[in-house]
C-alpha positions in Angstrom: 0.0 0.0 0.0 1.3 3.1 -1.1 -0.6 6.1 0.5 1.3 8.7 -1.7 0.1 7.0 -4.9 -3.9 6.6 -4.0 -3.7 10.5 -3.0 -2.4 11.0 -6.4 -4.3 8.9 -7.9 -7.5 10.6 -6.0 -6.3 13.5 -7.1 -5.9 12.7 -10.6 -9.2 11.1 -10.9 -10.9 14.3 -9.1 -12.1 12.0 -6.2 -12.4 13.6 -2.9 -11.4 10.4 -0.5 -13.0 12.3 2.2 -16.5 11.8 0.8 -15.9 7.7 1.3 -13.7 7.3 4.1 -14.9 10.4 6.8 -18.5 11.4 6.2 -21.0 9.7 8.1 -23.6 7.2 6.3 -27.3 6.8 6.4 -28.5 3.3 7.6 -30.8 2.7 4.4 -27.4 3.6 2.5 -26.6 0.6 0.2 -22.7 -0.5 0.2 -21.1 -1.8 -1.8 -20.8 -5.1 0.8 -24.8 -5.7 1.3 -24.8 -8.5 -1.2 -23.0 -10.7 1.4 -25.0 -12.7 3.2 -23.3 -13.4 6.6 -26.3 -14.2 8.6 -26.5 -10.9 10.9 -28.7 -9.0 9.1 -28.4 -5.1 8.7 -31.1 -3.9 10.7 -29.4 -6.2 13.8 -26.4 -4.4 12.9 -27.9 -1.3 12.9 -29.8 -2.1 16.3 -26.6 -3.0 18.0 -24.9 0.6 16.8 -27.9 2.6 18.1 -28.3 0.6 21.5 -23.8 1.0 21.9 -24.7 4.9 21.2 -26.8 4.9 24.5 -24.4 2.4 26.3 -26.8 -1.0 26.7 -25.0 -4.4 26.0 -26.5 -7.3 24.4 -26.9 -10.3 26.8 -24.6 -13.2 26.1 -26.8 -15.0 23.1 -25.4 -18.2 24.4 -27.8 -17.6 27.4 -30.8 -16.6 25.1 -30.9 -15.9 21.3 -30.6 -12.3 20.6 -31.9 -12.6 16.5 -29.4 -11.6 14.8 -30.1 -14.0 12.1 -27.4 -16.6 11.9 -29.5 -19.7 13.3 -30.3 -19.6 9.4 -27.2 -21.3 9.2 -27.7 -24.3 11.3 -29.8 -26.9 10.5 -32.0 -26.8 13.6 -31.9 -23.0 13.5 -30.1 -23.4 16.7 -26.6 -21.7 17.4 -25.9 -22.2 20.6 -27.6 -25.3 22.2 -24.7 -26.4 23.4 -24.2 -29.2 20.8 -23.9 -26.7 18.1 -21.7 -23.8 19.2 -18.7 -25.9 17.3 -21.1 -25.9 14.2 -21.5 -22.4 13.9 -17.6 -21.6 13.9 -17.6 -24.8 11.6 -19.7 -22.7 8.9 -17.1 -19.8 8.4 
């Protein structure tokens, strides 16, 4: 990585990095990542960032599902039963 030649190459190109890397997004703002479906889906995400912006936690979902969507995963829809904690690390 050479940051000397992107910030050329930004330059050159009449891109403002700033406009990617530093402004803040919308929620509902597509990226260009969405089409990956990693089982947490984005409203969970975005659930997650606005409970962290008033300082609540999630409970351990190991204790009790929180829905974040990756039970889809499993075959019995079930992450952390015990049995199937390995499973879900086994589906990477």
């Amino acid at each position: 990585f050479d940051y000397d030649k992107w910030m050329e190459a930004f330059k050159e190109c009449n891109v403002d990095p700033s406009f990617y890397a530093n402004r803040k997004r919308e929620y509902d703002e597509v990226l260009p990542w969405d089409f990956i479906d990693i089982g947490v889906s984005k409203r969970y995400l975005v659930n997650e960032r606005e409970k962290a912006s008033r300082g609540e936690t999630t409970p351990d979902c190991r204790i009790k599902c929180t829905g974040c969507g990756i039970a889809k995963f499993i075959e019995d829809g079930e992450c952390f039963n015990g049995a199937n904690f390995s499973k879900v690390h086994e589906n990477k």
